[in-house]
C-alpha positions as MATLAB code, in Angstrom:
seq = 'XXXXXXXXXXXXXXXXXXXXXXXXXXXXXXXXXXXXXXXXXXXXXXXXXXXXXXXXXXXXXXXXXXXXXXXXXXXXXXXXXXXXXXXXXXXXXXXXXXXXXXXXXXXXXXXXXXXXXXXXXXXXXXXXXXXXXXXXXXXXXXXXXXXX';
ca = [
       0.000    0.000    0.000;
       1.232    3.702   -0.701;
       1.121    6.052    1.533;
       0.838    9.312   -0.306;
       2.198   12.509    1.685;
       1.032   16.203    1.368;
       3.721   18.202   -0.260;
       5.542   20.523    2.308;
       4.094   23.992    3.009;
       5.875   26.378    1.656;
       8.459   28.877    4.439;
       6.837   32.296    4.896;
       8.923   34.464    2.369;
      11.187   36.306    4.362;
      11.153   39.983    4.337;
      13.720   41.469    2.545;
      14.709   44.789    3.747;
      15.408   47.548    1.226;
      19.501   47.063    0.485;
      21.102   49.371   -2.418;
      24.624   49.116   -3.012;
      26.891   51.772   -3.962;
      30.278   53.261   -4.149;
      32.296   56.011   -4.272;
      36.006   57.008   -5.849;
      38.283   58.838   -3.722;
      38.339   62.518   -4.229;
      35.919   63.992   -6.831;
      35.969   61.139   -9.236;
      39.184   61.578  -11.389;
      42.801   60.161  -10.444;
      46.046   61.523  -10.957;
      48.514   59.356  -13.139;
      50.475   57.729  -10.078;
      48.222   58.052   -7.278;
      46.429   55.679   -5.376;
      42.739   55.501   -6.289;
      40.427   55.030   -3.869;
      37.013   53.115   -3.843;
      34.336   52.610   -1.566;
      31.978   50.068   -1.982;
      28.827   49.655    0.413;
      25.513   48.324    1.524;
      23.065   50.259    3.039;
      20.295   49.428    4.490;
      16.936   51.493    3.553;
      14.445   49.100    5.047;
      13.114   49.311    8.749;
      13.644   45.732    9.765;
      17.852   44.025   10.552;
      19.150   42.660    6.838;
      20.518   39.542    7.617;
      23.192   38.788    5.050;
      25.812   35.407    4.290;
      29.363   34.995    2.728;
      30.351   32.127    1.512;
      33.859   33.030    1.985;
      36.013   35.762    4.623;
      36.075   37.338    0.455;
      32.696   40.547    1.402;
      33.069   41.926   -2.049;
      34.981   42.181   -5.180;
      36.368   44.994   -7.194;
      37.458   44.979  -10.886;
      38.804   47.888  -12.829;
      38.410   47.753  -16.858;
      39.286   49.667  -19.899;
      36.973   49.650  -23.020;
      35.376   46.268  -21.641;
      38.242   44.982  -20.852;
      39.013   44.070  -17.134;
      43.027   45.355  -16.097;
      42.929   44.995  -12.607;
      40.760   42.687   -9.870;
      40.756   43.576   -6.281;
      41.319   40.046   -5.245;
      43.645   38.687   -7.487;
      46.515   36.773   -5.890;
      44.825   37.422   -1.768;
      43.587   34.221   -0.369;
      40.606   34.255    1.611;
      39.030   31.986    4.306;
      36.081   28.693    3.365;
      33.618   29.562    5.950;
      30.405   30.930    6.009;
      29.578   33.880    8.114;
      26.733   36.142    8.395;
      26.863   40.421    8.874;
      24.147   42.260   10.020;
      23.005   45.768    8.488;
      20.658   47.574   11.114;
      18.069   50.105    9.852;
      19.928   53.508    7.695;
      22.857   51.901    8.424;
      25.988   51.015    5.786;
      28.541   47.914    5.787;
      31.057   49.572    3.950;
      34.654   48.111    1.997;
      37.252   49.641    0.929;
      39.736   49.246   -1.597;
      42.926   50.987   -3.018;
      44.547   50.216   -7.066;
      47.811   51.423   -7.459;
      47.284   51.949  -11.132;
      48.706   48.721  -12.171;
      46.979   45.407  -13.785;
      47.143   42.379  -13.066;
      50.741   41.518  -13.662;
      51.836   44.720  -11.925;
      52.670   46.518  -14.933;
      51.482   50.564  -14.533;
      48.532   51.471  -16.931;
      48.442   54.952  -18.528;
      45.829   57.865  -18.965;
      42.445   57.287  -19.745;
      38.450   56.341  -18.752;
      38.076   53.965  -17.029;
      35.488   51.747  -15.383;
      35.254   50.351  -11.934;
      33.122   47.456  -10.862;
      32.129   47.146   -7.207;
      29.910   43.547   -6.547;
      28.849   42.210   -3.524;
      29.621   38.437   -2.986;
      26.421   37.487   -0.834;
      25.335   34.314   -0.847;
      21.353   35.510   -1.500;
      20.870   36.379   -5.561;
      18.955   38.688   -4.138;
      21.950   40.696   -2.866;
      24.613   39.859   -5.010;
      24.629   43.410   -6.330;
      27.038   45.145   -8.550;
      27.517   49.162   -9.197;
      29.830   50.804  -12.055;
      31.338   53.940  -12.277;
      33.654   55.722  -14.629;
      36.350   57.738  -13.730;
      39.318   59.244  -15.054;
      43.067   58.873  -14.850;
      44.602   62.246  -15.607;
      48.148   63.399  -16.159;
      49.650   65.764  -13.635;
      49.236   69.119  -13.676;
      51.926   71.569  -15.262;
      53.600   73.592  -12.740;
      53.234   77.131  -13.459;
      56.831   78.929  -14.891;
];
Protein backbone atom coordinates (compact mmCIF):
# COMPACT_ATOMS: atom_id res chain seq x y z
CA UNK A 1 0.00 0.00 0.00
CA UNK A 2 1.23 3.70 -0.70
CA UNK A 3 1.12 6.05 1.53
CA UNK A 4 0.84 9.31 -0.31
CA UNK A 5 2.20 12.51 1.69
CA UNK A 6 1.03 16.20 1.37
CA UNK A 7 3.72 18.20 -0.26
CA UNK A 8 5.54 20.52 2.31
CA UNK A 9 4.09 23.99 3.01
CA UNK A 10 5.87 26.38 1.66
CA UNK A 11 8.46 28.88 4.44
CA UNK A 12 6.84 32.30 4.90
CA UNK A 13 8.92 34.46 2.37
CA UNK A 14 11.19 36.31 4.36
CA UNK A 15 11.15 39.98 4.34
CA UNK A 16 13.72 41.47 2.55
CA UNK A 17 14.71 44.79 3.75
CA UNK A 18 15.41 47.55 1.23
CA UNK A 19 19.50 47.06 0.49
CA UNK A 20 21.10 49.37 -2.42
CA UNK A 21 24.62 49.12 -3.01
CA UNK A 22 26.89 51.77 -3.96
CA UNK A 23 30.28 53.26 -4.15
CA UNK A 24 32.30 56.01 -4.27
CA UNK A 25 36.01 57.01 -5.85
CA UNK A 26 38.28 58.84 -3.72
CA UNK A 27 38.34 62.52 -4.23
CA UNK A 28 35.92 63.99 -6.83
CA UNK A 29 35.97 61.14 -9.24
CA UNK A 30 39.18 61.58 -11.39
CA UNK A 31 42.80 60.16 -10.44
CA UNK A 32 46.05 61.52 -10.96
CA UNK A 33 48.51 59.36 -13.14
CA UNK A 34 50.48 57.73 -10.08
CA UNK A 35 48.22 58.05 -7.28
CA UNK A 36 46.43 55.68 -5.38
CA UNK A 37 42.74 55.50 -6.29
CA UNK A 38 40.43 55.03 -3.87
CA UNK A 39 37.01 53.12 -3.84
CA UNK A 40 34.34 52.61 -1.57
CA UNK A 41 31.98 50.07 -1.98
CA UNK A 42 28.83 49.66 0.41
CA UNK A 43 25.51 48.32 1.52
CA UNK A 44 23.07 50.26 3.04
CA UNK A 45 20.30 49.43 4.49
CA UNK A 46 16.94 51.49 3.55
CA UNK A 47 14.44 49.10 5.05
CA UNK A 48 13.11 49.31 8.75
CA UNK A 49 13.64 45.73 9.76
CA UNK A 50 17.85 44.03 10.55
CA UNK A 51 19.15 42.66 6.84
CA UNK A 52 20.52 39.54 7.62
CA UNK A 53 23.19 38.79 5.05
CA UNK A 54 25.81 35.41 4.29
CA UNK A 55 29.36 35.00 2.73
CA UNK A 56 30.35 32.13 1.51
CA UNK A 57 33.86 33.03 1.99
CA UNK A 58 36.01 35.76 4.62
CA UNK A 59 36.08 37.34 0.46
CA UNK A 60 32.70 40.55 1.40
CA UNK A 61 33.07 41.93 -2.05
CA UNK A 62 34.98 42.18 -5.18
CA UNK A 63 36.37 44.99 -7.19
CA UNK A 64 37.46 44.98 -10.89
CA UNK A 65 38.80 47.89 -12.83
CA UNK A 66 38.41 47.75 -16.86
CA UNK A 67 39.29 49.67 -19.90
CA UNK A 68 36.97 49.65 -23.02
CA UNK A 69 35.38 46.27 -21.64
CA UNK A 70 38.24 44.98 -20.85
CA UNK A 71 39.01 44.07 -17.13
CA UNK A 72 43.03 45.35 -16.10
CA UNK A 73 42.93 44.99 -12.61
CA UNK A 74 40.76 42.69 -9.87
CA UNK A 75 40.76 43.58 -6.28
CA UNK A 76 41.32 40.05 -5.24
CA UNK A 77 43.64 38.69 -7.49
CA UNK A 78 46.51 36.77 -5.89
CA UNK A 79 44.83 37.42 -1.77
CA UNK A 80 43.59 34.22 -0.37
CA UNK A 81 40.61 34.26 1.61
CA UNK A 82 39.03 31.99 4.31
CA UNK A 83 36.08 28.69 3.37
CA UNK A 84 33.62 29.56 5.95
CA UNK A 85 30.41 30.93 6.01
CA UNK A 86 29.58 33.88 8.11
CA UNK A 87 26.73 36.14 8.39
CA UNK A 88 26.86 40.42 8.87
CA UNK A 89 24.15 42.26 10.02
CA UNK A 90 23.01 45.77 8.49
CA UNK A 91 20.66 47.57 11.11
CA UNK A 92 18.07 50.10 9.85
CA UNK A 93 19.93 53.51 7.70
CA UNK A 94 22.86 51.90 8.42
CA UNK A 95 25.99 51.01 5.79
CA UNK A 96 28.54 47.91 5.79
CA UNK A 97 31.06 49.57 3.95
CA UNK A 98 34.65 48.11 2.00
CA UNK A 99 37.25 49.64 0.93
CA UNK A 100 39.74 49.25 -1.60
CA UNK A 101 42.93 50.99 -3.02
CA UNK A 102 44.55 50.22 -7.07
CA UNK A 103 47.81 51.42 -7.46
CA UNK A 104 47.28 51.95 -11.13
CA UNK A 105 48.71 48.72 -12.17
CA UNK A 106 46.98 45.41 -13.78
CA UNK A 107 47.14 42.38 -13.07
CA UNK A 108 50.74 41.52 -13.66
CA UNK A 109 51.84 44.72 -11.92
CA UNK A 110 52.67 46.52 -14.93
CA UNK A 111 51.48 50.56 -14.53
CA UNK A 112 48.53 51.47 -16.93
CA UNK A 113 48.44 54.95 -18.53
CA UNK A 114 45.83 57.87 -18.97
CA UNK A 115 42.45 57.29 -19.74
CA UNK A 116 38.45 56.34 -18.75
CA UNK A 117 38.08 53.96 -17.03
CA UNK A 118 35.49 51.75 -15.38
CA UNK A 119 35.25 50.35 -11.93
CA UNK A 120 33.12 47.46 -10.86
CA UNK A 121 32.13 47.15 -7.21
CA UNK A 122 29.91 43.55 -6.55
CA UNK A 123 28.85 42.21 -3.52
CA UNK A 124 29.62 38.44 -2.99
CA UNK A 125 26.42 37.49 -0.83
CA UNK A 126 25.33 34.31 -0.85
CA UNK A 127 21.35 35.51 -1.50
CA UNK A 128 20.87 36.38 -5.56
CA UNK A 129 18.95 38.69 -4.14
CA UNK A 130 21.95 40.70 -2.87
CA UNK A 131 24.61 39.86 -5.01
CA UNK A 132 24.63 43.41 -6.33
CA UNK A 133 27.04 45.15 -8.55
CA UNK A 134 27.52 49.16 -9.20
CA UNK A 135 29.83 50.80 -12.05
CA UNK A 136 31.34 53.94 -12.28
CA UNK A 137 33.65 55.72 -14.63
CA UNK A 138 36.35 57.74 -13.73
CA UNK A 139 39.32 59.24 -15.05
CA UNK A 140 43.07 58.87 -14.85
CA UNK A 141 44.60 62.25 -15.61
CA UNK A 142 48.15 63.40 -16.16
CA UNK A 143 49.65 65.76 -13.63
CA UNK A 144 49.24 69.12 -13.68
CA UNK A 145 51.93 71.57 -15.26
CA UNK A 146 53.60 73.59 -12.74
CA UNK A 147 53.23 77.13 -13.46
CA UNK A 148 56.83 78.93 -14.89
Amino acid sequence: MFQVKAPPKPSPPRPNPIVSVGMEVGGYGDVLVGEKARFKVFLKNAGKTVARISFPTSQRFELQISRKGTVVWTWSNSRVFTQAISEVEIKPGKKLEFEATWDQTDNNGSPVGPGVYTAKGTVTAMEKWLRLSVDTDFAVVGRKSKPR
